[in-house]
TORMI-111225 format. One record per residue (C-alpha): residue in three letters; z, y, x. Coordinates in steps of 0.02 Angstrom, whole numbers, plus 50000, padded with zeros to 5 digits. Example, Ala and Ser with C-alpha at 12.3 -4.5 7.8 and 13.67 -1.06 7.14 Angstrom:
TORMI-111225
ALA503904977550615 SER503574994750684 
***
This chain:
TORMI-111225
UNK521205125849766 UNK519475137149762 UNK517985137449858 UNK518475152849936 UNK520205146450000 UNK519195135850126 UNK517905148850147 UNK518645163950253 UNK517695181050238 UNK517085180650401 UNK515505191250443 UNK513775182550486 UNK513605178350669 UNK513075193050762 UNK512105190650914 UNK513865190151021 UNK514615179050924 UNK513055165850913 UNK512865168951116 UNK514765164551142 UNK514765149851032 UNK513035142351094 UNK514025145051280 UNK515655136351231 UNK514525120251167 UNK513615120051310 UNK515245119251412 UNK516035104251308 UNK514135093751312 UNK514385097551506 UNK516205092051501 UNK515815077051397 UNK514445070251495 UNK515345072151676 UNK517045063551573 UNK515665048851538 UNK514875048051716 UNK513285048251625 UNK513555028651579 UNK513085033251400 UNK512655046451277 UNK514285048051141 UNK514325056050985 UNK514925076250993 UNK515555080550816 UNK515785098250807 UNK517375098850680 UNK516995116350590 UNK518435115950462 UNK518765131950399 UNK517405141850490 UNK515915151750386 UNK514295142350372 UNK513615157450519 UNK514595149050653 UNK513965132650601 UNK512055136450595 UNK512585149750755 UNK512685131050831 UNK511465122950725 UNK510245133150826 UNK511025128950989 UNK510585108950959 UNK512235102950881 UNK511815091850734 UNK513385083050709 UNK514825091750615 UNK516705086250540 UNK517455093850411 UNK519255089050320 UNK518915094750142 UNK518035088450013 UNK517475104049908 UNK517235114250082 UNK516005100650149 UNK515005099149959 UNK514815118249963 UNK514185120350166 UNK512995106850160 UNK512225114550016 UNK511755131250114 UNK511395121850292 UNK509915112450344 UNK509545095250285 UNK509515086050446 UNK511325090550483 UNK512575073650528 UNK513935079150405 UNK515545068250445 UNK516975068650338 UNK518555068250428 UNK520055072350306 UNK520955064350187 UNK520055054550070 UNK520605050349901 UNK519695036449794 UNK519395051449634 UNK518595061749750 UNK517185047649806 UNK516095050949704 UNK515755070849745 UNK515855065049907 UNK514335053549894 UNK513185066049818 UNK513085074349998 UNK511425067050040 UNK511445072450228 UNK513215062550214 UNK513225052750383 UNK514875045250402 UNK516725046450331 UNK518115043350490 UNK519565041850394 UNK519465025050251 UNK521245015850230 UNK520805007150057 UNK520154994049972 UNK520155005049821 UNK519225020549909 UNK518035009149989 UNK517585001849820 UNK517535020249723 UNK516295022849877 UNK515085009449856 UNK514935011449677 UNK514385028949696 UNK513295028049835 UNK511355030449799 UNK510645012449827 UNK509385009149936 UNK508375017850020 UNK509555027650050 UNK510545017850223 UNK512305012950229 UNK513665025250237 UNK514395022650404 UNK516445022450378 UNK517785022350520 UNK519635013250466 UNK520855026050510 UNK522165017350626 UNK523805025850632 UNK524165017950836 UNK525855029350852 UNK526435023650700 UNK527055040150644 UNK527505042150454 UNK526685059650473 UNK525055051650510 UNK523765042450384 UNK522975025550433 UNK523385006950448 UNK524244999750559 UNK523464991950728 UNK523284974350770 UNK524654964450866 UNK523764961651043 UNK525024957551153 UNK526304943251062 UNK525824925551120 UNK526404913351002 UNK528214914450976 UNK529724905350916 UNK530634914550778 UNK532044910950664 UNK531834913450475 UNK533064920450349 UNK533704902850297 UNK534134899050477 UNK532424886950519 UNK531564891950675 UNK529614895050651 UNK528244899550735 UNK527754916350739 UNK525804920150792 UNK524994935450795 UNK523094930850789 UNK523734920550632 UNK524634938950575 UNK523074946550591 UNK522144938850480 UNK523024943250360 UNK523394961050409 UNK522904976150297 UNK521664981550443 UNK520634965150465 UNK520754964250260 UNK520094981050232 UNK518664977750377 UNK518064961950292 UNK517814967150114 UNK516854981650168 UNK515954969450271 UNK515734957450123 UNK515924966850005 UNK515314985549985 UNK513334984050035 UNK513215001850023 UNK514525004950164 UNK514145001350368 UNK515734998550463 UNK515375007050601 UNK517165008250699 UNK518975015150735 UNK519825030450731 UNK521265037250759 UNK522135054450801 UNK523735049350907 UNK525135056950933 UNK525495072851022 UNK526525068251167 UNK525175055351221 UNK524135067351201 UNK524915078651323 UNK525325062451440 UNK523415059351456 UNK523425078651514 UNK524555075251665 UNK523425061151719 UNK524215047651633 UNK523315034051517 UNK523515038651330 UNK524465026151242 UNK523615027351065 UNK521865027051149 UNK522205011451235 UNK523095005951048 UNK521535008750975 UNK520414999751089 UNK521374983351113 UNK521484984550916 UNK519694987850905 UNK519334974051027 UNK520284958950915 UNK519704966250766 UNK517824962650809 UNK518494944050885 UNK519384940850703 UNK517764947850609 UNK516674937950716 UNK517834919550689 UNK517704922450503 UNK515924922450510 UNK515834940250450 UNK514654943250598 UNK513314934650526 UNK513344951950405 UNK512904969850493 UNK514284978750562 UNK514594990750705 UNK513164997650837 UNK512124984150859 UNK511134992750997 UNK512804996551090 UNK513064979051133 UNK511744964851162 UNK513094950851126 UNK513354956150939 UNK513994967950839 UNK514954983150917 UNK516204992750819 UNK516265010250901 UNK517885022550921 UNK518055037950879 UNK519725047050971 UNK519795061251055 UNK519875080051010 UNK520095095851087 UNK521275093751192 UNK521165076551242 UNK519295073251242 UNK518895070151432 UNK520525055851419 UNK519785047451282 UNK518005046351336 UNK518615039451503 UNK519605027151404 UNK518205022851308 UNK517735033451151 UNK516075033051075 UNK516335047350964 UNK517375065751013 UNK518025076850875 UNK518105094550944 UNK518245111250836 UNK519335125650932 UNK518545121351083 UNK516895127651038 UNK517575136550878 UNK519065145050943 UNK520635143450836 UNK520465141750655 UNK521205153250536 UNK522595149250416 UNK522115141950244 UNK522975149950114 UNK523095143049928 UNK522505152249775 
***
């Protein structure tokens, strides 16, 4: 696919459109801080997929440092025409082949979507050593468990210990802290933990599924937020038993008693929901961007 597929020909900002998008981030950093009750300060990552470098620095000048985008080539070629000091965060797809143009973004400040051992390891060989400071990476969690939807599966949090039979007829016991140690989660959390000094493991995310989504709207709890934060919750318990906590991980500022691994949930439509349900970071793009146009293939 070319550059210009995820480039649309949109004109610079004129002095409307840099007024109406500087007013529709100003609404959102109002709507997240009254969701919040001004109990803390989380991350607003202003997900500018498919929009023209204008809009971005149109916001850019408006105080927004923090920005998503979901391709690869799209994010290599707008950070090379924005401002240094930009938060890039990657929050597409990730293959392990594409790692390494990945890394070369050195405003690069975290990747939301890791679900491999393999991409985690194609990371931390191309990262720039040190100085330069650990990539922070989120494990994608897919909580709905839809097919349609990338990530690993959450943790078991709610099976006590459990009587099972087996295929040759036995009974066994069935545990589910015992499952999770050996789940592809808390495996893929400790060998970037142990593993990948280059990488930070800095949280969670996950994108949930629509009708949750829409549940949360009507003033009920969102299932897959709640998912995510009773996974995120035994994840830091298991990390912390194997003695991975001795290693850095997480926000350690967030939490005086250790290592805190942060969320990220929430978009658009469902920010307020997931803030009150405890996100650190909110991923919104047609809320201050309006809706994005179609990409089309060439």
């Amino acid at each position: 696919m070319s550059t210009s597929a995820y480039l649309p020909p949109f004109p610079p900002a004129d002095h409307q459109r840099a007024a109406d998008l500087a007013d529709s981030l100003t609404d959102i950093q109002k709507r997240v801080q009254t969701a919040c009750g001004g109990a803390k300060t989380p991350t607003l990552v202003a997900v500018s997929k498919l929009k023209p470098v204008s809009d971005i620095l149109a916001c850019y000048e408006a105080g927004q440092r923090d920005f998503g985008e979901n391709y690869v080539q799209e994010l290599v070629d707008k950070a090379a025409q924005l401002p240094s000091d930009i938060r890039w965060h990657f929050i597409g797809t990730l293959q392990s082949n594409k790692a390494k143009l990945l890394a070369s973004i050195s405003n690069l400040y975290a990747i939301q979507t890791l679900t491999s051992v393999k991409t985690a390891d194609a990371l931390n060989r191309t990262l720039a050593p040190p100085p330069r400071l650990p990539l922070a990476v989120f494990l994608q969690v897919n909580t709905s468990l839809e097919d349609t939807k990338s990530g690993v599966a959450p943790l078991n949090v709610s099976s006590p210990p459990t009587l099972v039979a087996s295929s040759n007829g036995k009974t066994m016991l069935h545990d589910a802290h015992a499952a999770n140690r050996i789940s592809e989660l808390y495996t893929l959390a400790a060998h970037i933990v142990t593993q990948c000094p280059r990488l930070r493991l800095q949280g969670l995310m996950t994108i949930g599924a629509l009708d949750a989504s829409l549940a949360a709207a009507s003033g009920d709890e969102n299932a897959d937020f709640i998912r995510l934060r009773e996974t995120r919750d035994a994840l830091e318990s298991l990390l912390l038993e194997g003695g991975d906590g001795q290693r850095t991980w997480g926000n350690d500022a967030a939490n005086e008693s250790g290592p805190h691994l942060e969320l990220s949930m929430g978009m658009s439509s469902d920010f307020e929901a997931a803030l009150m349900a405890g996100s650190d970071v909110v991923r919104v793009g047609t809320g201050i961007f309006g809706a994005r146009p179609t990409m089309v293939e060439t």
